[in-house]
DOMARGU-703079 format. One record per residue (C-alpha): residue in one letter; x, y, z. Coordinates in steps of 0.2 Angstrom, whole numbers, plus 5000, padded with zeros to 4 digits. Each point is the difference from the previous one (the first is absolute). Layout:
residues N
AXYZ/...
end
This chain:
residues 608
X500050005000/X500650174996/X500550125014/X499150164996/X500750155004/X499750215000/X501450104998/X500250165008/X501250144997/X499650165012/X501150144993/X500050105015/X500650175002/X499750055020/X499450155009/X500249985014/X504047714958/X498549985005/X498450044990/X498550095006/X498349984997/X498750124990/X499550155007/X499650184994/X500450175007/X499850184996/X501050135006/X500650184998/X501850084993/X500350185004/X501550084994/X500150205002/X500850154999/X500050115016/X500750195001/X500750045017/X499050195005/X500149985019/X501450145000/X501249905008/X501249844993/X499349875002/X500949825006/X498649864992/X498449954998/X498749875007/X498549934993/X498549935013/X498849894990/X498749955013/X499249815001/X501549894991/X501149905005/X501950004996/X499749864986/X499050114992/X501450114993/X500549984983/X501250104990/X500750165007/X501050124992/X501950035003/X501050114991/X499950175007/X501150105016/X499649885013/X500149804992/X498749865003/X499050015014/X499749935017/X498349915002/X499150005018/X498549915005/X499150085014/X498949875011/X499450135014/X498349954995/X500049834992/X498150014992/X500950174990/X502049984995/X500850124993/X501550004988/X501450135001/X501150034984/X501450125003/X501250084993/X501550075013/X501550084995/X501749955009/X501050075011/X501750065000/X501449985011/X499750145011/X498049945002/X499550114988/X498349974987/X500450014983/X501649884998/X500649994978/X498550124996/X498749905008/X498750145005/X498850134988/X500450184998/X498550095003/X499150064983/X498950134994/X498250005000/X499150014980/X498449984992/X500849864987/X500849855001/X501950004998/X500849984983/X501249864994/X501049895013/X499750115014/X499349865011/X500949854992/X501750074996/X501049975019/X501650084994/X499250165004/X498950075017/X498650134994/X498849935013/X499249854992/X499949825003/X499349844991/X499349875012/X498949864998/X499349855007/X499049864995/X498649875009/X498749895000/X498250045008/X498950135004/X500950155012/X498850075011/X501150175002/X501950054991/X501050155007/X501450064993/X501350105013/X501550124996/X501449955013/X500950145011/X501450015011/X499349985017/X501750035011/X500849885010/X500149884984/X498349974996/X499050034986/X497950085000/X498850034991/X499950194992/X498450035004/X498349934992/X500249864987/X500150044981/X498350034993/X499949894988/X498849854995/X500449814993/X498749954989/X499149824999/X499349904987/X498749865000/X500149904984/X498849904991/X500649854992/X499249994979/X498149904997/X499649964985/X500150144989/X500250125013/X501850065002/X501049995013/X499750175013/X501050085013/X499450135012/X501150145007/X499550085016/X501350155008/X499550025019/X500350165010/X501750025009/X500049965018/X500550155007/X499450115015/X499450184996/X501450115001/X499150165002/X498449925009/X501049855013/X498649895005/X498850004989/X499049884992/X500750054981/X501950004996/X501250064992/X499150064982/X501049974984/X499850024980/X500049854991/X500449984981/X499749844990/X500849984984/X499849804991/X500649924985/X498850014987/X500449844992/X500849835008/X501449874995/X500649825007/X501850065002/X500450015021/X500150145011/X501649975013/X500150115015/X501450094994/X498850054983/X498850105011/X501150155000/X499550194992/X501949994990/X500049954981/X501649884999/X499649914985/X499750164990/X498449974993/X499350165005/X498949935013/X500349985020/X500449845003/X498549975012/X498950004983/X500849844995/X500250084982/X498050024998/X499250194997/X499450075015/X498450095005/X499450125015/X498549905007/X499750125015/X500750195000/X499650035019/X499149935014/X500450055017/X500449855014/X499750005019/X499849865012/X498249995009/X498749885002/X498550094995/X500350084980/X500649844989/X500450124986/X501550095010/X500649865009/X500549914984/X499750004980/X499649844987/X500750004986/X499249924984/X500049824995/X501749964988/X499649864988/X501549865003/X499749894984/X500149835004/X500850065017/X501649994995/X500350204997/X500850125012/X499050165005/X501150155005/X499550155009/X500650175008/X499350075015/X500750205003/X499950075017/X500050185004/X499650115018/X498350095002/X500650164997/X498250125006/X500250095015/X500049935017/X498150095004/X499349884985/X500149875011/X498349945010/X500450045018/X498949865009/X500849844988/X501550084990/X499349954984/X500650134985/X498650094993/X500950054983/X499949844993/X500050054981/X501150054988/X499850134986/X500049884983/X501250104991/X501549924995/X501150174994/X501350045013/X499850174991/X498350025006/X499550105015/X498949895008/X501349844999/X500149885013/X498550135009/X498449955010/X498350014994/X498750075009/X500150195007/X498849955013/X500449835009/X499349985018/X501249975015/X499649955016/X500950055015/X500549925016/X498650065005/X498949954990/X499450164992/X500350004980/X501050154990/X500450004982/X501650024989/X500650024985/X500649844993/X500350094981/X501150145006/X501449875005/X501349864994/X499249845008/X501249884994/X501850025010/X501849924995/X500049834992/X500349875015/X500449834986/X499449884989/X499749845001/X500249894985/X499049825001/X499849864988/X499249845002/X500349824993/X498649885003/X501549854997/X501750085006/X501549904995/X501249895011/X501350125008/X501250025015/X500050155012/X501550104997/X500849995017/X499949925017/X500650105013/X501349955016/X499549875016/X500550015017/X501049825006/X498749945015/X498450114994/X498649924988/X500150074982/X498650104995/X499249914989/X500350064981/X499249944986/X501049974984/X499249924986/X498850134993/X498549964985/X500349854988/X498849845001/X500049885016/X500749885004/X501950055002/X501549904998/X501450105011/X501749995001/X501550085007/X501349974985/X501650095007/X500750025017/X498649975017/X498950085007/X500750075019/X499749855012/X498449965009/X499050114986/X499049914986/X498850074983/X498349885004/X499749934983/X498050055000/X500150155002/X501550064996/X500550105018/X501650015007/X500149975019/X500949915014/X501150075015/X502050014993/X501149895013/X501650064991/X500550194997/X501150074983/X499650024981/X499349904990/X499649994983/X498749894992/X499149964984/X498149994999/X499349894983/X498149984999/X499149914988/X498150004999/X498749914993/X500150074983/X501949955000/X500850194999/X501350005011/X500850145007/X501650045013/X500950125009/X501450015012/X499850105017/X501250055013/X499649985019/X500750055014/X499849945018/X500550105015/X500649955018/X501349904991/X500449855011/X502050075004/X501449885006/X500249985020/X501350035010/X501149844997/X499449984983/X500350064983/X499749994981/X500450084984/X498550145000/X500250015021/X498049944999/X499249815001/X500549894998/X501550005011/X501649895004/X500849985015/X501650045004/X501349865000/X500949985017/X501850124998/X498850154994/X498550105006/X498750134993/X499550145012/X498650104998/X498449944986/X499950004982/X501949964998/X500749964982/X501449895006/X501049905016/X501350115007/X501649875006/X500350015017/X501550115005/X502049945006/X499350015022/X498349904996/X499149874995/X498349934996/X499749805003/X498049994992/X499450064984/X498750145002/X501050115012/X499450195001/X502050035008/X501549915003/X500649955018/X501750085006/X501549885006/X499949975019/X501850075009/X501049864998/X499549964983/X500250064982/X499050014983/X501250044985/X498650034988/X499350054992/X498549874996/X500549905017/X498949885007/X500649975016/X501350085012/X501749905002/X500650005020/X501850105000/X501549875003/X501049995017/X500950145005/X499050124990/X498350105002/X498750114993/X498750135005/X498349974992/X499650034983/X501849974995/X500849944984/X501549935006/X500849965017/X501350095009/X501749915008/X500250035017/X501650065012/X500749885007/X499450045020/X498149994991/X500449834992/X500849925015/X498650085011/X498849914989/X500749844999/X500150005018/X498050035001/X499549894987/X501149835006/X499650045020/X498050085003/X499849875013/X501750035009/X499750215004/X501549995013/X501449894987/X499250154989/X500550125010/X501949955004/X500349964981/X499550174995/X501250085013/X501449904992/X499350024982/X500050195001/X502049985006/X500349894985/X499350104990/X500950155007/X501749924995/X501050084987/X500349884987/X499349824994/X501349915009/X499950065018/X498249994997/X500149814997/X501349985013/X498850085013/X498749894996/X500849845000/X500550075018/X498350035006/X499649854994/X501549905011/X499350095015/X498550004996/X500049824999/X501149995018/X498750115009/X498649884997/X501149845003/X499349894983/X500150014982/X498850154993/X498249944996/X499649974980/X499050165003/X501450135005/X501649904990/X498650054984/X499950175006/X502150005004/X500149914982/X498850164992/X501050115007/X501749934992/X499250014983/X499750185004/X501950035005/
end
């Protein structure tokens, strides 16, 4: 079964493998142009659009000063999401908004829409944008919002949202003889009175509908519902190369619940052939431009609601009111009259919106799918857009980032990332018709997994290797082991630091693995790389110690007659002095020396 689609474009300029089964959806694509008049720069833009979901989103449109956009869902009331589309520019390295030329110089007010590649053209800044999303279902509300800076690093809103409308279409598939019909409606924008806060009619706005006269089978993509002429064929692009016609001159818009003809406008029926050709239209948006007294004082509705039918922007009475005698009423109920003839009713132009719709939109892929957080569920993005059901997907090239996954029926991407980097990937879906079609998408994943203390790899992030034993890795997200230094040592793979040499030991290094105990008649402090020889009091005194820690009082008397010996002035009267002590030594005591103090004796020889 075909998936059925209306496409959308909203040129906008502000005041202010698996296989799926069958199913059929319609849907919405708005792509516009939006000029930034809030006297200010401006650092983004977002766009609400009431009662969706985030798998509702389609295409949206990324080449201008701020990149693709982020996508939020808002769950606050759960029986009414709302999805946010916004565009944020990036800061630089002092904190600072508008990072490589990402904000919107402001621009100035007109009565006609820019000229030439004002909007579109992102190697220069006159205050324009192009934006544009794309989705599925039926919106209860869309607001469209200027971004400012807001101090201490936040971005707000400017002020009240854009006023400007997205249209809706109800088609009716061919019977019969009859054709194929679609039905454009434009709604009023959704935005509070700015003279009159609080009452029960909005914002009021001027409406112009412009439509192809005649209709073709070739496509309309997002990026076509643009007011440029890039293929030169002396039409906008938006008309899809057909001759265009003014269907509706002016009809002023204002949200209420009690007058249907202001709170939005039908449009006539556009045969579709056997449903299979696009329609195309353009909505113009421009401010209520009567005086603030025109508007009723109890509801805020705008009394001059007509337009002078001359078309001659040399005439007098263009763009005027008619009426020279249109009843008020005031806060107080009471009724006065003005002049609605004497003044310009239409203001500066506020955008256009361009829209086509394609009762059978063809198999695509959404243009980009933005970053994840490691730990946090994905929002979930749909990717496959039109074509026939069911889908044969396939990533071709590369992976998709772990623990996400494209669900084969309908085409959403979701999951929670269990790994953070880049990753790169290549999307191939094939539907029931058998077109095929692919593209490559980059994603990244933030709060990378980095490399712990005693662990390392080649990008310092997971997944890690431990350190062999002789090397550590101090700190996280190391790229490499460090071999432990000459005075240290590390026994165990995974060491975070390497252990110093006790006193009395020795690690040459570097890469030791163990201390090594110093050899007799030498020592060490701790943390040394070699050991130092000792005098030869200190040696005789610690061979003394070491051969007789039972006998404290033999101790004692061999370290009186060791500190003589060794105060002896040469080699030989040093040995003749021991021998001596050892003679009477061995008198004193009336036997032989025990093993235990002829070793010691015998140590100290080897010293001499």
């Amino acid at each position: 079964m075909n998936r059925s689609t209306i496409l959308l474009a909203v040129a906008l300029l502000a005041a202010g493998p698996g296989i799926g089964r069958a199913t059929t959806i319609v849907g919405d694509l708005n792509n516009f142009d939006t000029l930034n008049d809030t006297g200010q720069p401006c650092y983004g833009f977002e766009i609400e659009i009431d009662d969706i979901v985030s798998t509702d989103i389609t295409y949206t449109f990324d080449w201008n000063h701020y990149g693709a956009p982020k996508i939020r869902q808002d769950n606050t009331d759960p029986a009414h999401p709302k999805v946010f589309v916004r565009y944020e520019s990036t800061k630089d390295a002092n904190g600072n908004w508008g990072a490589n030329g990402s904000l919107t110089n402001p621009a100035i007010p007109t009565i006609t829409p820019p000229a030439g590649h004002t909007c579109t053209d992102t190697s220069v800044n006159e205050g324009c944008e192009h934006f544009g999303v794309g989705y599925y279902g039926t919106p209860s509300a869309i607001k469209y919002n200027w971004l400012v800076d807001g101090g201490a690093g936040t971005l707000v809103y400017s002020g009240s949202p854009v006023p400007v409308a997205a249209p809706r279409f109800v088609y009716t598939p061919p019977v019969g003889a009859q054709p194929a019909q679609v039905v454009a409606a434009i709604p009023a924008p959704v935005v509070p009175n700015r003279v009159q806060a609080g009452k029960e009619f909005g914002e009021p706005s001027w409406v112009k509908v412009i439509k192809t006269t005649t209709h073709s089978r070739r496509p309309v993509a997002l990026q076509d519902l643009v007011s440029d002429d890039t293929d030169g064929d002396g039409r906008a692009d938006w008309q899809n190369s057909e001759p265009d016609e003014v269907e509706t001159e002016w009809h002023l818009l204002q949200s209420n619940d009690n007058k249907p003809a202001k709170a939005g406008l039908d449009g006539g029926a556009d045969d579709m052939g056997d449903g299979s050709e696009t329609v195309t239209r353009r909505y113009e948006f421009y401010r209520y431009g009567a005086a603030a007294n025109t508007l009723d004082g109890e509801n805020g509705e705008a009394m001059c609601d007509e337009v002078n039918p001359t078309t001659d922007p040399n005439n007098a009475n263009y763009l005027h009111g008619l009426g020279n005698h249109v009843g008020v009423t005031d806060a107080n109920g009471d009724t006065y009259y003005v002049n609605c003839a004497a003044q310009v009713v239409v203001g500066n132009y506020i955008g256009a919106q361009m829209a086509g719709f394609a009762a059978a939109a063809p198999l695509g892929l959404i243009d980009h799918l933005q970053d994840g957080e490691r730990g946090t569920p994905y929002l979930p993005r749909t990717v496959v857009v039109g074509g026939n059901t069911p889908f044969l997907i396939t990533i071709a090239d590369g992976n998709l980032p772990p623990g996400l996954a494209i669900d084969s029926p309908s085409g959403v991407l979701l999951g929670t990332p269990t790994a953070g980097g880049n990753f790169g990937f290549t999307v191939r879906v094939t539907d029931a018709d058998n077109v095929t079609v692919s593209k490559a998408y980059t994603v990244s994943i933030t709060g990378i997994e980095v490399c712990a203390a005693g662990s390392f790899s080649a990008t310092g992030s997971a997944p890690c290797t431990l350190t062999p034993p002789g090397s550590y890795a101090g700190g996280t997200g190391n790229t490499s082991a460090t071999l432990c230094p000459a005075g240290s040592f590390s026994s165990a793979a995974g060491a975070a630091a390497c252990t110093l040499a006790a006193a009395g030991s020795y690690a040459a290094g570097p890469g030791n693995t163990s201390a090594t105990p110093c050899p007799p008649g030498t020592t060490s402090a701790a943390g040394a790389s070699s050991c130092t020889v000792l005098g030869i009091a200190r040696q005789l005194s610690d061979a003394i110690d070491a051969a007789l820690s039972d006998q404290p009082e033999l101790a004692n008397s061999l370290h009186r007659q060791a500190e003589q010996i060794a105060s002896a002035s040469n080699t030989f009267v040093r040995a003749v002095s021991l021998k001596a002590f050892y003679f009477a030594l061995n008198a004193q005591r009336g036997h032989a020396l025990t093993d235990a103090e002829a070793d010691t004796l015998f140590a100290l020889a080897k010293l001499l």
